[in-house]
C-alpha atoms as one frame of an Amber mdcrd trajectory, in Angstrom:
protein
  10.046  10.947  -7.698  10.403  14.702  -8.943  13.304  13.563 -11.564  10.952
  14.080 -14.641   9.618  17.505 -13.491  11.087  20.785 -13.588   9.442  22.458
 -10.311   7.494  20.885  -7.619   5.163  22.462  -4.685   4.435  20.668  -1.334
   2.172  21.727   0.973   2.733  21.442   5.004  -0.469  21.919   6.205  -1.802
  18.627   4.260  -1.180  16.062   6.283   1.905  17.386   8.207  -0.775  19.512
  10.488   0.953  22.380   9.873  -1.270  25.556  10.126  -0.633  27.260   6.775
   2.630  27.188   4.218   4.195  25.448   0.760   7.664  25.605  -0.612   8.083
  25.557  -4.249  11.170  24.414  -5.801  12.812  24.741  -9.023  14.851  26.714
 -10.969  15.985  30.528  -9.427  14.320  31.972 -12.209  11.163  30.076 -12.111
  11.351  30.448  -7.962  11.373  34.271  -8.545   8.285  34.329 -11.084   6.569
  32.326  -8.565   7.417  34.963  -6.135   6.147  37.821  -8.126   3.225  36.373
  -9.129   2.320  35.185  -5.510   2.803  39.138  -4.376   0.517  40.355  -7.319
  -2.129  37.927  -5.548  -2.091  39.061  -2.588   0.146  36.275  -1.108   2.688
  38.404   1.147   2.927  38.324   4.352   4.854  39.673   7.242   6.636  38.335
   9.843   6.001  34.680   8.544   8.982  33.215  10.801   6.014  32.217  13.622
   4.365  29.973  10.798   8.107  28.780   9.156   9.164  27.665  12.345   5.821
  25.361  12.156   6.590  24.467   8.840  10.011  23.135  10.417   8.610  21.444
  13.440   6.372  19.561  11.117   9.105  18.281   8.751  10.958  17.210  11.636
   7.870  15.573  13.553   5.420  14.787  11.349   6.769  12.942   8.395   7.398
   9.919   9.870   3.270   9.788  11.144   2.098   9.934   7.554   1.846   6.141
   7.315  -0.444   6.530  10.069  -2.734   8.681   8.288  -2.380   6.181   4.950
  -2.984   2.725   7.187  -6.268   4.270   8.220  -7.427   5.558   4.887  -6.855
   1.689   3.786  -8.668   0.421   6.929 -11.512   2.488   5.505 -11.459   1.780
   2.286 -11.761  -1.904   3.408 -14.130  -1.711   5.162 -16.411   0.811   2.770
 -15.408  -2.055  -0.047 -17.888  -4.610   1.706 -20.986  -2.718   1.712 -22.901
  -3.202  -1.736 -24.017   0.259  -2.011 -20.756   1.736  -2.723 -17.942   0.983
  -5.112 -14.589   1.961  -3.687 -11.806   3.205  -6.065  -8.861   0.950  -4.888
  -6.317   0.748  -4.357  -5.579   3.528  -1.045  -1.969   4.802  -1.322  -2.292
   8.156   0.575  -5.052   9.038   2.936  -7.235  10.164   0.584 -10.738   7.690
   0.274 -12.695   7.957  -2.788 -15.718   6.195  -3.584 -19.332   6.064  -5.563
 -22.530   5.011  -4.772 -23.568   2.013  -6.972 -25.712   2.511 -10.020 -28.772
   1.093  -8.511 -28.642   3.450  -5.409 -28.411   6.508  -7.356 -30.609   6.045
  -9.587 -33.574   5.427  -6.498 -32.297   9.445  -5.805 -29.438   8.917  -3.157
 -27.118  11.067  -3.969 -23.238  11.465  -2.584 -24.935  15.268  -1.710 -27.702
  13.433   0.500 -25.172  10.940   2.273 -22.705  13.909   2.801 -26.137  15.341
   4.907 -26.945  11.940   6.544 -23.491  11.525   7.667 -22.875  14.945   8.927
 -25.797  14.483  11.430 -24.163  11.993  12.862 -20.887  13.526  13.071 -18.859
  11.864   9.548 -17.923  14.573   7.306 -17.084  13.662   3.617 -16.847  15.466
   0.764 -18.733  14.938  -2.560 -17.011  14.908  -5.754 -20.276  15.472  -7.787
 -23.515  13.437  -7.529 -22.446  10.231  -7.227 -19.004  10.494  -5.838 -17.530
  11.189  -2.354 -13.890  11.597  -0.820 -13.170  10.931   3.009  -9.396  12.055
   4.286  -7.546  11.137   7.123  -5.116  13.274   9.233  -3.207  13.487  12.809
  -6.521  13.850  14.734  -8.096  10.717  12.917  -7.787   7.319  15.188  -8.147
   4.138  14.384 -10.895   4.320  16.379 -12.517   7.258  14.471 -12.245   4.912
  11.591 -14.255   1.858  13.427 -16.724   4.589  14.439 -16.972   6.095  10.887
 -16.831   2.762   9.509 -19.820   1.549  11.631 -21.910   4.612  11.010 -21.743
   4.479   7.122 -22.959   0.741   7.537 -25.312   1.734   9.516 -26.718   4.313
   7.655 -27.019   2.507   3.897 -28.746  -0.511   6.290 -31.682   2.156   7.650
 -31.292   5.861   5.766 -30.344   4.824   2.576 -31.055   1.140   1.194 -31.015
   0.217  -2.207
C-alpha cells in the first residue's frame, strides 16, 4: 500500500480509539524535519509515554475491530441508499458514510445544514460537507444497533421533517 510514497502518517486516535497520537514514517531526514517543524508549532509535549503506551494498546487491540467499524458504515450506507431523498456515494470501504440530498430536496430549501439540526435533536450527529452534502462515521462505541436506530430515525425524519 505505501510502496509508491515516500512518507506516510497514521493516526491512532481514528478509529483505533486511541486518545491522541500519529507516527510518521519515512526517511531519517524527512522524520527529523517533521520533528522540527512539529516543535515550531507548538506540538511538544512532555512525558508522552502515558499516551504512547495507548498508542500501543490500541495497535495491539484495536486493529483487528476495524472491520467492525467498516461492516456498519456499509449497513448504513444500505440502508440510507433506499430512501429517495438522498443519493449515497457507494461504494463504503472504511467507516466513513458520505451522502447528498437529491436535487429535488434541496432545491425546496433542505439543506445537509438543516438535517444536521433535525438529526441532532434526536440524538444522530452527522457532519455536513457543504450544503448539500453530509458524512456520518462509525467507531468502537457505534453498535449495530446504533446503526438500526440511526437508520430508522433518518427514515423517519425525510417521511415527516423533511419530504420532498
Amino acid at each position: 500500500m505505501c510502496e509508491p510514497v515516500d512518507s506516510v502518517q497514521f493516526c491512532f486516535s481514528k478509529g483505533l480509539c486511541a486518545p491522541v497520537g500519529s507516527v510518521v514514517v519515512g526517511s531519517e531526514s524527512f522524520v527529523a524535519s517533521a520533528r522540527r517543524m512539529r516543535k515550531a508549532l507548538g506540538g511538544g509535549m512532555r512525558q508522552a509515554g502515558v499516551l504512547a503506551a495507548a498508542g500501543m494498546y490500541a495497535l495491539d487491540n484495536m486493529v483487528e475491530r476495524l472491520a467492525d467499524d467498516h461492516a456498519n458504515a456499509k449497513e448504513l450506507a444500505t440502508r440510507l441508499s433506499n430512501l429517495k431523498e438522498v443519493e449515497m456515494f457507494l461504494p463504503i470501504e472504511t467507516n466513513i458514510v458520505i451522502g447528498q440530498i437529491v436535487p429535488a430536496l434541496f432545491e425546496k430549501g433542505v439543506t445537509a445544514y438543516k438535517m444536521r439540526d433535525v438529526l441532532k435533536a434526536r440524538g444522530v450527529l452527522i457532519s455536513p460537507l457543504d450544503a448539500r452534502r453530509f458524512r456520518l462515521v462509525t467507531h468502537y462505541h457505534v453498535t449495530p444497533k446504533h446503526i438500526q436506530k440511526a437508520a430508522d430515525i433518518i427514515t423517519d425524519i425525510f417521511e415527516k421533517e423533511l419530504k420532498v
